[in-house]
C-alpha positions in Angstrom: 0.0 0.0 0.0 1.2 3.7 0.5 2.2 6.1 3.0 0.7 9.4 3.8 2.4 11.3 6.5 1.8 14.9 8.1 -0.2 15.4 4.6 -4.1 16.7 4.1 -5.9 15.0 1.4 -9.2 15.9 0.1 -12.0 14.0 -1.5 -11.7 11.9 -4.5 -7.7 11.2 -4.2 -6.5 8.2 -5.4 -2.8 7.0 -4.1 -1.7 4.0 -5.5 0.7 1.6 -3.7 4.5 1.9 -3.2 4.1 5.8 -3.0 4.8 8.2 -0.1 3.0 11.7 0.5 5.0 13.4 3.3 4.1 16.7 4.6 2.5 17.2 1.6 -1.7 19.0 0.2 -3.2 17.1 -2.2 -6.1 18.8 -3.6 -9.4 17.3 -4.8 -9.1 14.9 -8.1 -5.9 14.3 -7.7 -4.0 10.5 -8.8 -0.8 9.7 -8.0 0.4 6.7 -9.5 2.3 4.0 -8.6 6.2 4.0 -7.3 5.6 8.2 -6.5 7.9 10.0 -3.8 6.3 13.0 -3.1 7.4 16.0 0.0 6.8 19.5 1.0 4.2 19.6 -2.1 0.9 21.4 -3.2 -0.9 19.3 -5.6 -3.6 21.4 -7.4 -7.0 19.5 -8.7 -6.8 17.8 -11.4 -3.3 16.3 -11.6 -2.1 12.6 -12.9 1.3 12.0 -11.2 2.9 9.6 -13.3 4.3 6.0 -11.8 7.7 6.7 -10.4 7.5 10.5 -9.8 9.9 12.1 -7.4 8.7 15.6 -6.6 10.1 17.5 -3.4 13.7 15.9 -3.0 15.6 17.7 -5.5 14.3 20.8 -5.7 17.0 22.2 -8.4 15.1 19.0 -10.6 11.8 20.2 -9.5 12.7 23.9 -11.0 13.7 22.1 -14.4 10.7 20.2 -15.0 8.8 23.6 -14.8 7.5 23.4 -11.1 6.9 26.5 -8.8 9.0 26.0 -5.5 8.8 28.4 -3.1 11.3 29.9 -0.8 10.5 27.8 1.7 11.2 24.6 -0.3 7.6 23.7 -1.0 7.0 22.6 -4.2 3.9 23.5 -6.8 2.6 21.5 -9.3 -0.7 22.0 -11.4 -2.1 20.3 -14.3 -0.7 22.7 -16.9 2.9 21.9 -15.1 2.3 18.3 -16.1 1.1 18.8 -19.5 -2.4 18.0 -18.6 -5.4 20.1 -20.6 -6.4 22.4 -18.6 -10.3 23.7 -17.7 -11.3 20.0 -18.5 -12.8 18.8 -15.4 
């Protein structure tokens, strides 16, 4: 199975196993697929996280792939971030 710690998820979020959420918001209509490491994150509604995803432990990484990280080290990610359509619900 997964692991959610110190993380707020809201309705209609699907984790799949093998992935951690740590210290993390998932917002509503989110899946995060298999194999994910996710950490100091704000996942906005919507998203896919693809199987294998690291977001939150390389936050130089996190910059290149086009995510918002704030000074605090917390790390953005919306469905136009990932490539998803946008506005499609």
């Amino acid at each position: 199975g997964a692991k959610i710690n110190h993380s707020l998820l809201f309705n209609n979020v699907e984790v799949c196993s093998y992935s951690d959420v740590v210290d993390s918001v998932v917002l509503p209509d989110v899946t995060i697929l298999r194999n994910c490491k996710i950490r100091k994150a704000i996942i906005d509604r919507g998203c896919v996280i693809p199987d294998g995803t690291v977001i939150g432990y390389d936050l130089e990484h996190d910059r290149q792939r086009g995510f918002r990280v704030s000074d605090s080290g917390v790390v953005l990610v919306t469905r136009e971030m990932l490539g998803l359509p946008v506005g499609v619900e």
